[in-house]
N, C-alpha and C positions, 0 to 999 in steps of 0.2 A: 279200863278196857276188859270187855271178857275176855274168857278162855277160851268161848264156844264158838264154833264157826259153822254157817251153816250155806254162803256160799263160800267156793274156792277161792285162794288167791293166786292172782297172776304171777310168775314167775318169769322174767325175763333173763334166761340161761344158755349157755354154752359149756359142754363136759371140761372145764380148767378146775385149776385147787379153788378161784376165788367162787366160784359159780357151784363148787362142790359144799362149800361152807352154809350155802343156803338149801340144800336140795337135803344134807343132812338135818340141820336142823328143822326145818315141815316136817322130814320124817320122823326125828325123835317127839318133835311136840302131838304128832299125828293130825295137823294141820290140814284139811282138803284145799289141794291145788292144780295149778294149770301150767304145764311148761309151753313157754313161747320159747322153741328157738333164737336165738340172735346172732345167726352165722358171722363171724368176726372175720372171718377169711373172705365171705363175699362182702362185707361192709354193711349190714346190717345195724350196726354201733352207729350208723349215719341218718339212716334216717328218721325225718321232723318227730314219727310219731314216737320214736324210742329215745331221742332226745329230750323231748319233752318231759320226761320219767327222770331220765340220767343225762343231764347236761353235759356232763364229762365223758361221754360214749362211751362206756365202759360197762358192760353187765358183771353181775348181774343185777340184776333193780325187782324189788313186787309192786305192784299195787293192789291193795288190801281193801277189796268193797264193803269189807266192815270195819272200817277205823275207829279212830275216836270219835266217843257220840253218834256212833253209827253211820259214820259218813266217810266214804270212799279216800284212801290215801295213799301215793305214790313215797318207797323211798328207796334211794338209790346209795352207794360203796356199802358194800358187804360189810365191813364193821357196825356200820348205823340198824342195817338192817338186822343182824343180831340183836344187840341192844334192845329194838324196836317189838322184836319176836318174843323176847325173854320177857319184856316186863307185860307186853299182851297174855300171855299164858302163863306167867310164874314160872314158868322152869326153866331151867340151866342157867337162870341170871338170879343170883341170889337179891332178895327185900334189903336184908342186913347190908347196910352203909358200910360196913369195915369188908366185909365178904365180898361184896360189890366193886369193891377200891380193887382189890386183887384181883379180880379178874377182869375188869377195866386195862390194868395193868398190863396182864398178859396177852389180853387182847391188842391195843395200840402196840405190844412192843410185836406182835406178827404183823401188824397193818404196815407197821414205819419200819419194820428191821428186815424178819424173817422172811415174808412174800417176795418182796421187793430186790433183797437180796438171792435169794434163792430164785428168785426171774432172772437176772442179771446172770447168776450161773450158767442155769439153763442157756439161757441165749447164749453167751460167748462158747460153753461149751458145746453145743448143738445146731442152734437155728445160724450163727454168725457165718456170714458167706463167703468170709476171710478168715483164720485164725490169728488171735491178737493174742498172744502169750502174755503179756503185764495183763491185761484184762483175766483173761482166763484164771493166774494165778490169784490176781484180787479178790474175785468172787469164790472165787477155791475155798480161798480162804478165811473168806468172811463170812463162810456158809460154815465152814469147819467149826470159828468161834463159836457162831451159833447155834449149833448143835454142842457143843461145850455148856455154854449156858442152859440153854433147855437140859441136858443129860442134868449138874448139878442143879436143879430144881425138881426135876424126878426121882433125886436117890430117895427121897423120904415120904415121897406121895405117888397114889395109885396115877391121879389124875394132874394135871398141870395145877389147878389151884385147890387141890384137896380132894373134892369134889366135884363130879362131873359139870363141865360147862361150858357155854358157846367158848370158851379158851383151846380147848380141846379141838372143836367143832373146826374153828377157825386153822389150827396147825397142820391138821393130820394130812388134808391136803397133798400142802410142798411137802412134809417130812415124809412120806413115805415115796418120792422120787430120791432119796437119798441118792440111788448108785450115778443119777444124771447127774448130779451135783459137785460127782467126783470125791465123795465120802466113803470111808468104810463105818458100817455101822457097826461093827465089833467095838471101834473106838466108843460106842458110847449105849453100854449097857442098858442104863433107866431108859434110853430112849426106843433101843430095840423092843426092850418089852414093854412099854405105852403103845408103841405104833399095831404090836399085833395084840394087846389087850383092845383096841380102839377098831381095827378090822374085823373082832369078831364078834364088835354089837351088829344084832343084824339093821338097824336105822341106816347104823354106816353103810353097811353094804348094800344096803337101797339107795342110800345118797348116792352113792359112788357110781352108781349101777346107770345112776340118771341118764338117758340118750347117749350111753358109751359108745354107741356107733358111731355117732359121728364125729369122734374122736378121729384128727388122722395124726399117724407118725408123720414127723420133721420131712424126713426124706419122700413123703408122699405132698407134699404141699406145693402147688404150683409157683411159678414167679410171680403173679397176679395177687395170689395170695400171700405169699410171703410180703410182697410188696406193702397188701393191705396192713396187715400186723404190724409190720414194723416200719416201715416210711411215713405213718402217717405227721401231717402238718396241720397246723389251723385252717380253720373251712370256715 
């Protein structure tokens, strides 16, 4: 695949950590792109033609009119799409098979550990329309460990896997909601300083930056939309 892009790709995004993984990466690779909205509050996640991209309703998803062999390609969970990004352009996803392995690694353990957990947080601590104290402690807590883990892998490197990479791209996300999480980041040194070594690439702060309007606080989200977020069932 080349490197060169000469038209844009579609971005099908919403301002969350997972939607921010892809908005930074276009900008570090300097990718030309197109943000589609995908209001998840209104249910945009629903309809045929955003399904069709991402079966699992879930953004954010591209599709790339320069694929392989120069032929148009849809792909959808933010992890794949790293992957996808990194070996199209050569960077932040290392050639080297053993290099590769490690941030593989650190990759799936955000996709299966870190996000997932640190949502779980979030919600019980924030969005939940009841307070459930064992829940709330659980994810307390297992966001704790996890920032534990992450901290001892940063004592002896600038970046999660050495060097810069969708690892990186992929954390920075949830880690810098720490205080929603109910963390004190003093507990954890190497991570305070990756999160503001990592805010002050400006990529990031373009990613970050991506349609932050339509960001709402918890407390500004209708029933309708709360509804949408989290009640959803099979359709």
């Amino acid at each position: 695949m080349s490197a060169s892009q000469t038209k844009p790709i579609d971005l099908y995004y919403w301002p969350t950590p997972n939607g921010w993984k892809i908005s930074i990466m276009l900008e570090e690779c300097g990718l030309p792109y197109t943000v589609i909205p995908v209001n998840i509050g209104k249910g945009d996640q629903f309809k045929p033609e955003f399904l069709a991209i991402s079966p699992n309703n879930r953004m954010p998803a591209i599709v790339d009119p320069e694929g392989p062999d120069g032929r148009p390609i849809s792909v959808f969970e933010s992890g794949a799409i790293l992957q996808y990004l990194g070996r199209k352009t050569g960077q932040f996803y290392p050639a080297d098979e053993r290099a590769r392995v490690a941030v593989d690694e650190w990759l799936f353990w955000q996709m299966g550990g870190l996000g997932p957990m640190l949502g779980q947080a979030h919600h019980f601590r924030l969005y939940a329309p009841e307070k459930v104290p064992y829940a709330i402690e659980r994810y307390t807590n297992e966001a704790n460990r996890l920032y534990g883990v992450l901290n001892k892998r940063l004592a002896r490197r600038e970046y999660i896997c050495g060097e810069y990479s969708v690892a990186d791209m992929a954390c920075i996300g949830w880690s810098k909601g720490w205080e929603k999480q109910g963390q004190d980041i003093k507990q954890f040194p190497h991570v305070e300083r990756w999160i503001a070594t990592m805010l002050a690439r400006p990529a990031v702060a373009r990613g970050l930056a991506v349609a932050s309007e339509l960001r709402k606080p918890p407390e500004a989200r209708t029933p309708e939309e709360h509804a949408m977020l989290f009640g959803q069932k099979a359709r």
